[in-house]
Each structure stands twice: as C-alpha cells, then as structure tokens.
N, C-alpha and C positions, 0 to 999 in steps of 0.2 A: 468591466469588472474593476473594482478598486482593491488593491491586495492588500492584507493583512485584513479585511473586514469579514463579519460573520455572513452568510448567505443560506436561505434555506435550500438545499437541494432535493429532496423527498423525505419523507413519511419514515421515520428510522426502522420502523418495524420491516420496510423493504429490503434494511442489511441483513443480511442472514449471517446466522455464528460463524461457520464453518465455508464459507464461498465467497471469491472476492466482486464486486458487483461490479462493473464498468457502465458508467454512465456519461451524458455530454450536455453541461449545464454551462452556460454563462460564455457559452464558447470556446471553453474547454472540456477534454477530456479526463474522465475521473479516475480513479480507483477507490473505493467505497468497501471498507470492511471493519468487523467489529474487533477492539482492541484486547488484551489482559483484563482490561477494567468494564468490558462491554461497552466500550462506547463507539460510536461510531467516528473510524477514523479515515483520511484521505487523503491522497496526493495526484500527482500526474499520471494517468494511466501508459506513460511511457517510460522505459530505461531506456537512459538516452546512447549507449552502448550499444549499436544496430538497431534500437527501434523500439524492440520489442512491447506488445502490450501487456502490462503486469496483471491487469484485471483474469489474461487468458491464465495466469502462474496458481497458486495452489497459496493455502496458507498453511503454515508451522508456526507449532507454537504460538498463533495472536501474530505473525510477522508474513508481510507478502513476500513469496519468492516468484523470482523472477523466471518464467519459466525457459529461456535461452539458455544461461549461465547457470542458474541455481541459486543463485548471490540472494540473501535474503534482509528486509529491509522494515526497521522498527515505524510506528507511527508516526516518527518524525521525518522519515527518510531516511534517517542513519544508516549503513551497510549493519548488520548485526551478523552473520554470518557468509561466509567465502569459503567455498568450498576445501580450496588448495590447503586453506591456515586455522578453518573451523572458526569455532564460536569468538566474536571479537568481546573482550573483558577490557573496560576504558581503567580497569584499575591497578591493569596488569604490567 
C-alpha cells in the first residue's frame, strides 16, 4: 500500500450511519464509519493503548469511541473527547 493515496475499499452504501464497520483491506485493518457530513470515514481499527479494536466501540456523535477507555476520536483521528476532562475545544 502506498500512504497518503486514494484506494477503493467497498461499495459506501456498506457503512451504515449508526455502526462502525471493521474491515481488512490492503493488509490492513480498518475502521469504516459515516462522518457529520455522511461520508465515509476511516482509520486503523486499533487504539494503540492495549490494543483495543475500535471497530468493536460504538459511535457518538459521528465520532468512534473506543470501547476500552471511552476516549472518543474525530475522523482525523484527533482525541475529541476523554472521559476524565470531557469534550476537547482546540479554541479553548
């Protein structure tokens, strides 16, 4: 796989709104869910913090949470919420 480039994975209509999808393409593991804007968004289906698979985690708000810790994670990957400190605000 060459990073940073575009790759088709599956058929979008396969991300459901509301469920995060885990899939293993390109010989990686995925994370596969629809964003704020409906799109289809993805990352590593690991937090690299014991392991955990995010795909098993739940979505809030358009954001994967990780189902270990609860720590929840925008389309970019950014942390967006921690439990201990709540919602993180980059303007704050």
């Amino acid at each position: 796989m060459i990073p940073n480039q575009w790759y088709v994975l599956l058929d979008s209509r396969e991300v459901k709104r509301n469920k995060p999808l885990g899939v293993r393409r390109l010989g990686e593991n995925l994370v596969l869910w629809q964003n704020s804007a409906e799109e289809v968004a993805s990352l590593r289906d690991q937090y690299l913090h014991r392991g955990a698979v995010l795909s098993a985690g739940k979505l809030i708000d358009h954001q994967i949470q990780c189902p270990f810790h609860g720590l929840e994670f925008d389309a970019s990957g950014r942390r967006s919420y921690i439990p201990a400190y709540g919602r993180y605000n980059p303007h704050s």
